[in-house]
C-alpha positions in Angstrom: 21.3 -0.1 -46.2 18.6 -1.6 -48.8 15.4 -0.9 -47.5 12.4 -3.1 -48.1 9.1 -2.0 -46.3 7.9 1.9 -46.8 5.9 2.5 -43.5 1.8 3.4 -44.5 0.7 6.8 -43.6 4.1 8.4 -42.2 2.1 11.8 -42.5 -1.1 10.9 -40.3 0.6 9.2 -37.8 3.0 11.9 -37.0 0.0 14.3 -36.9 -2.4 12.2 -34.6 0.5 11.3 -32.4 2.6 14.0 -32.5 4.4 15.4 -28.8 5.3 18.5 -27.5 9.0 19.6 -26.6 9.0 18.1 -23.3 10.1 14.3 -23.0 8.7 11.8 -24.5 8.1 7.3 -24.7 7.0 6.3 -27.9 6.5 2.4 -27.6 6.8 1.2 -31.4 4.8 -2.4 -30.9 5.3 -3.6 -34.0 9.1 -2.0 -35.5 9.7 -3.6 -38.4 12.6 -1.8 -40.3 12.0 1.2 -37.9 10.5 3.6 -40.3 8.1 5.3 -38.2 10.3 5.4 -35.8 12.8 6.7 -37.4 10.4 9.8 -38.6 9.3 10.5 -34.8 13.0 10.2 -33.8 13.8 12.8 -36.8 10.6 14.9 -36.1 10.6 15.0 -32.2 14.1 15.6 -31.0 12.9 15.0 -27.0 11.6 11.7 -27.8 12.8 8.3 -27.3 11.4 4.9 -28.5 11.0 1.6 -27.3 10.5 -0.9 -30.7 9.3 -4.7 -30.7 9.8 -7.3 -32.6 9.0 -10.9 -32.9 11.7 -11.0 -35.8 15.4 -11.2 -34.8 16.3 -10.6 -38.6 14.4 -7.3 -39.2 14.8 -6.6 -36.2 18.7 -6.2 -36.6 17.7 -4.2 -40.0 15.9 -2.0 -37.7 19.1 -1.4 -35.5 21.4 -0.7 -38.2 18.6 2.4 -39.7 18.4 3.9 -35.7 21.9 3.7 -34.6 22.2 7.6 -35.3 20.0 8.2 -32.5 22.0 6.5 -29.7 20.6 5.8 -26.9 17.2 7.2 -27.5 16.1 4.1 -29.2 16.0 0.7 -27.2 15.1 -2.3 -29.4 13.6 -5.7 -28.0 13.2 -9.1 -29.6 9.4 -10.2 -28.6 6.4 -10.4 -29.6 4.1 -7.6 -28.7 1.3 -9.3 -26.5 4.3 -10.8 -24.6 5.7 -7.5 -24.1 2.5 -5.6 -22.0 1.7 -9.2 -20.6 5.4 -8.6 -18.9 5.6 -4.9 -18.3 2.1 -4.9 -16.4 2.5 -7.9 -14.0 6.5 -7.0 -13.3 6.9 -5.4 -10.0 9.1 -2.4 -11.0 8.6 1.6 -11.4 9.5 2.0 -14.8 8.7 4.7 -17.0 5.4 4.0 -18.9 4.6 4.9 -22.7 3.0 8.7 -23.6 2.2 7.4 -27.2 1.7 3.8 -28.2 1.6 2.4 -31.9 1.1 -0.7 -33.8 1.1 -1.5 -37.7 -0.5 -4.5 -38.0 0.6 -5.2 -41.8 3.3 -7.5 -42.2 6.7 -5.9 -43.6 7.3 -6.3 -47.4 10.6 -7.7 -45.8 9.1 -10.9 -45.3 7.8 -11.4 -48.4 11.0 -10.1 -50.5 13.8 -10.8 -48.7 13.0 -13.1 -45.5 12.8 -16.4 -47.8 10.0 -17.5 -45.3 7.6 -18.8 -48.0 5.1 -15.6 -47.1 4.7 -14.8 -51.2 2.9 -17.1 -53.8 5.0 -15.4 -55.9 8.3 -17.0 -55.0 9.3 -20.6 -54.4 10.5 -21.0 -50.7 10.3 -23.4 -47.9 6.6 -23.1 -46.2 7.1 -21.8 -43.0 5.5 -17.9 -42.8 7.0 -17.8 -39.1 7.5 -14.5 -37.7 9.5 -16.0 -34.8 11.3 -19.0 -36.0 11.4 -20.1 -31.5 7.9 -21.3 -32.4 7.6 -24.9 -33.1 4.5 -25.1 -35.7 5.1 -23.4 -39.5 2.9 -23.3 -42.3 4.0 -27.1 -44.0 2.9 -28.6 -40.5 -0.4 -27.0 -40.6 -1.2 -27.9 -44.5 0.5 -31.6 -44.0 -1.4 -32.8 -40.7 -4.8 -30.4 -40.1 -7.9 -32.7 -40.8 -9.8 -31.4 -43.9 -12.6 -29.4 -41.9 -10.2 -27.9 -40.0 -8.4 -26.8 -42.4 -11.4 -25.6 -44.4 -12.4 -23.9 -41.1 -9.1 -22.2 -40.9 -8.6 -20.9 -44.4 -12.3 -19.4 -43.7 -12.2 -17.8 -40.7 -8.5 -16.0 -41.3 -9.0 -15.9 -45.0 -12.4 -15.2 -45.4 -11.8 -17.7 -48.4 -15.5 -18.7 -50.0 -13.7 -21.4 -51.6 -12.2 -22.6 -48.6 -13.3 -25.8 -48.6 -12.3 -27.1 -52.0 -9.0 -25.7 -51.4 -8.6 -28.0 -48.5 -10.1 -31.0 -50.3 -7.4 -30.3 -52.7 -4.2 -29.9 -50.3 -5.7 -33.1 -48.7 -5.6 -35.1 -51.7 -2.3 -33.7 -52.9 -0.6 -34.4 -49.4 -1.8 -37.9 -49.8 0.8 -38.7 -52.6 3.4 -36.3 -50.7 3.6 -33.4 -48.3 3.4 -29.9 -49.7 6.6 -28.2 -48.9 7.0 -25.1 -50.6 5.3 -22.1 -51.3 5.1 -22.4 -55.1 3.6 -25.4 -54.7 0.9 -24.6 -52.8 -0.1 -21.7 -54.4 -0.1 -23.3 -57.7 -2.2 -26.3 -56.1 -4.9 -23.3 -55.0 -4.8 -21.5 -58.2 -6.0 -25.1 -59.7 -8.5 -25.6 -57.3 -10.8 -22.7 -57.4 -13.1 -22.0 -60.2 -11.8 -20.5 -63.7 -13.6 -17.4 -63.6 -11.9 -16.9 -59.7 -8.5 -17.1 -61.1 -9.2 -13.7 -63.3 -10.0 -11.9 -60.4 -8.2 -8.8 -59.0 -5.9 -10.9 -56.8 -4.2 -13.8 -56.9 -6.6 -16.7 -55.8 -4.1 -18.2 -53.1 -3.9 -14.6 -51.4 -6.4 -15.1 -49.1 -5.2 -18.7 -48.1 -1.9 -17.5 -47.3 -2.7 -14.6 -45.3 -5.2 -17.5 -43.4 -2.4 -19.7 -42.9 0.1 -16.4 -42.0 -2.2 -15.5 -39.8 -2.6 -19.0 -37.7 0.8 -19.4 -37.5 1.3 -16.9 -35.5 -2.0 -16.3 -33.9 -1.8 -13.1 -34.8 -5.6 -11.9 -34.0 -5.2 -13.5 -30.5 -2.1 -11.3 -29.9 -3.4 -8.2 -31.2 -6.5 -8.4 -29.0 -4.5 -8.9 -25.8 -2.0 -6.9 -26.7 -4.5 -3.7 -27.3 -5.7 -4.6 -24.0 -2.3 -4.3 -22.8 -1.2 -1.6 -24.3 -4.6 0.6 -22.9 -3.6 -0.6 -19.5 0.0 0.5 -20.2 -0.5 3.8 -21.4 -0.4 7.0 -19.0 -3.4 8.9 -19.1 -3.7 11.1 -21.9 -1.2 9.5 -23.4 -2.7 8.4 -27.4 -2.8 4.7 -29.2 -2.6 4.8 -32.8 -3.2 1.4 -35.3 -2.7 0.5 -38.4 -4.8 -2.7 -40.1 -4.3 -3.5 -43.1 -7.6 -6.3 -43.3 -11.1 -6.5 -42.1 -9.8 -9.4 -39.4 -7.4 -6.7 -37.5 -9.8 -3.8 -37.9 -12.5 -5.2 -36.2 -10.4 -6.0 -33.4 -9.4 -2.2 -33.4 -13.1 -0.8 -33.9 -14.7 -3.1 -31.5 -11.8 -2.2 -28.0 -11.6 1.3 -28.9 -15.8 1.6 -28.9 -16.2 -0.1 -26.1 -13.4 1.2 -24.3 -15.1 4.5 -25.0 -18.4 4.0 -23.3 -19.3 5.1 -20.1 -21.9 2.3 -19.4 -21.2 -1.4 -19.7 -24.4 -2.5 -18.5 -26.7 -5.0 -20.6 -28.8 -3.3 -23.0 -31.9 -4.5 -21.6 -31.6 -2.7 -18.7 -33.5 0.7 -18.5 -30.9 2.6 -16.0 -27.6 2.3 -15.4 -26.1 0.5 -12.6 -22.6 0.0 -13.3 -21.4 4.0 -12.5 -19.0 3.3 -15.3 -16.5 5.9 -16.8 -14.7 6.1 -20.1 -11.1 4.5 -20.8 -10.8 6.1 -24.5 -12.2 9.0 -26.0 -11.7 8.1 -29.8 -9.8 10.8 -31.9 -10.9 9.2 -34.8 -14.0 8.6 -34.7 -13.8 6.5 -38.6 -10.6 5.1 -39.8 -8.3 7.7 -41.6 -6.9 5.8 -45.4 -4.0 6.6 -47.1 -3.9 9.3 -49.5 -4.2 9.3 -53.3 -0.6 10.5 -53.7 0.5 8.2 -51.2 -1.6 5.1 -52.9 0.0 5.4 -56.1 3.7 5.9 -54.8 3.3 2.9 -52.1 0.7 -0.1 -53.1 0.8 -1.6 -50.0 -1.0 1.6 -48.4 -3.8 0.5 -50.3 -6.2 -0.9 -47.5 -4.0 0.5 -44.8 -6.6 1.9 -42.1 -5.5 4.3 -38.9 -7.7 4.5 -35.6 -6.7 6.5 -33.1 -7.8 7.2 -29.1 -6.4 9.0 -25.7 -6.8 7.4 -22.7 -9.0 9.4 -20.6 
């Protein structure tokens, strides 16, 4: 099979969560095509994987590239937040994860192959839906959001500084008729930013469509409850790796593992500590680990890929 996504830091992830011989739950949160768990599969023969997806399409891509492992591979269709929310309030004994990992980038599937209108470079329907259950895509948000909120919007997920002439600009344009595909928008941004803006080192609608990617399928509000989750979930001294590929996701990641790694969560202003607290995490890495230089020129994507790491105490 035709392969779209190369997995970011294959290497550094089978090092900081490598197992030993005896058995082994690796819970893949975030599958994709299954490449890194098709290396821990490969590397690990006593391991077995659990991988999640919100994406029945890729995730079916992922099931063709495992089915030489057999049974040692279970796939499931849902998103990741949805997944811990349901293993940690089920009343069942089932066996719980030793290693936990998420890769928070979205697969170049969807922005080659899925037709899902994630690219400005290709002209496709605006819906950037990871799950197409949900009811709200990316047209319904650009066709009915007032102007500030929309402004808001591309801001916050975009960090856009031109965020709010953008949104004057999509307001005006939906006036006459509703922006539909992805060409169009991202030809409507590249118009309404400043000249000098549109020389820059990326495309000037990148950030709006990550900001409308992103609130489609509130994908900061999953990743935090999900972490959570996914620390409650994990046996201790069992290890949680993640990959972000943006500032957004990362501080997310930083902020949990830190404080999930102090002892004391009392208030600052107060000179002793009351709360007897004790560690969840002791971080691993204590500053994200970046893709190589090799690994940079070979696979672009890996570019602003960022790996933190913990065990749970």
């Amino acid at each position: 099979m035709d392969i779209s996504h190369a997995s970011v830091l294959p290497e550094e992830v089978l090092h900081y969560l490598a197992v030993d011989d005896t058995e082994h739950l690796l819970l893949d949160a975030t599958v994709g095509e299954g490449g890194h768990s098709y290396a821990f599969l490969e590397r690990f023969p006593n391991l077995r994987v659990i991988g999640l997806d919100a994406d029945s399409r890729i995730l079916g891509r992922a099931r063709e590239r495992l089915a030489r492992f057999g049974d040692r591979v279970e796939l499931l269709h849902t998103w990741f937040d949805a997944h811990f929310e349901r293993e940690l309030s089920a009343e069942r004994d089932r066996e719980r994860p030793t290693r936990i990992l998420f890769d928070l980038g979205v697969s170049s599937f969807h922005f080659k192959a899925s037709g899902g209108g994630f690219s400005f470079r290709e002209d496709e329907p605006l819906d950037m839906r990871l799950n197409h259950d949900e009811s709200e895509d990316a047209a319904d948000l650009v066709n009915s959001l007032p102007q500030d909120e929309l402004a808001a919007l591309i801001y916050r997920y975009g960090e856009e500084r031109y965020s709010r002439r953008i949104a004057g600009a999509i307001v005006r344009r939906r006036s006459e008729s509703p922006l539909r595909s992805s060409s169009e928008l991202a030809d409507l941004v590249y118009h309404a930013v400043p000249a000098p803006y549109r020389r820059g080192r990326i495309h000037p609608a990148t950030r709006t469509f990550q900001a409308l990617r992103i609130a489609v399928n509130q994908e900061l509000e999953r990743i935090e409850r999900a972490l959570a989750g996914a620390i409650d979930l994990l046996v201790p001294g069992g290890v949680i790796g993640v990959i972000a590929f943006h500032s957004l996701e990362d501080r997310i990641v930083k902020r949990m593992f830190r404080e999930k790694s102090r002892a004391c969560t009392c208030p600052p202003e107060m000179p002793i500590c009351k709360c007897g607290g004790v560690p969840v995490l002791e971080l691993i890495t204590r500053k994200p680990v970046f893709a190589s230089e090799t690994e940079r020129e070979q696979n672009p994507a890996s570019r602003t890929a960022r790996l933190r790491v913990a065990r749970k105490c």
